[in-house]
ZANUKOL-326989 format. One record per residue (C-alpha): x, y, z; residue number from 1. Coordinates in pm, 1 decimal. Example, Ala and Ser with C-alpha at 12.3 -4.5 7.8 and 13.67 -1.06 7.14 Angstrom:
<nodes>
<node <1230.0 -450.0 780.0> 1>;
<node <1367.0 -106.0 714.0> 2>;
</nodes>
This chain:
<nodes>
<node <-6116.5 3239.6 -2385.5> 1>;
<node <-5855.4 3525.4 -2240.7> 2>;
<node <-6007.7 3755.7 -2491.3> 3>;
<node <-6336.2 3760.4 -2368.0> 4>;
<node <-6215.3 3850.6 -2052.0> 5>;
<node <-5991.9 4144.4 -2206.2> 6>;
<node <-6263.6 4255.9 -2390.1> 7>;
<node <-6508.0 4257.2 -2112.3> 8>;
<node <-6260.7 4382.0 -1848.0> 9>;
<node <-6225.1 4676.9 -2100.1> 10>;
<node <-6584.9 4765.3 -2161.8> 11>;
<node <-6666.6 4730.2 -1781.6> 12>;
<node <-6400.7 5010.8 -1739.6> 13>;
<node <-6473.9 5227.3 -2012.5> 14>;
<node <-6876.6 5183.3 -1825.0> 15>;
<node <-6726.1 5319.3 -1475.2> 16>;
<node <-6528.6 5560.1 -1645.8> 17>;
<node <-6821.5 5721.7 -1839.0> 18>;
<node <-7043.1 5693.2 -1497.5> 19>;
<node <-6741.2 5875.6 -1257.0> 20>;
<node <-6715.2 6147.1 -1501.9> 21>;
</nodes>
């Protein structure tokens, strides 16, 4: 399912985001 992947794509960013910073 596409959204899965959206949703997941999303989270995993948000993750690196919150780690970088």
């Amino acid at each position: 399912d596409v959204g899965a992947y959206v949703l997941t794509s999303v989270l995993g960013v948000s993750s690196l985001r919150e780690l970088s910073s």
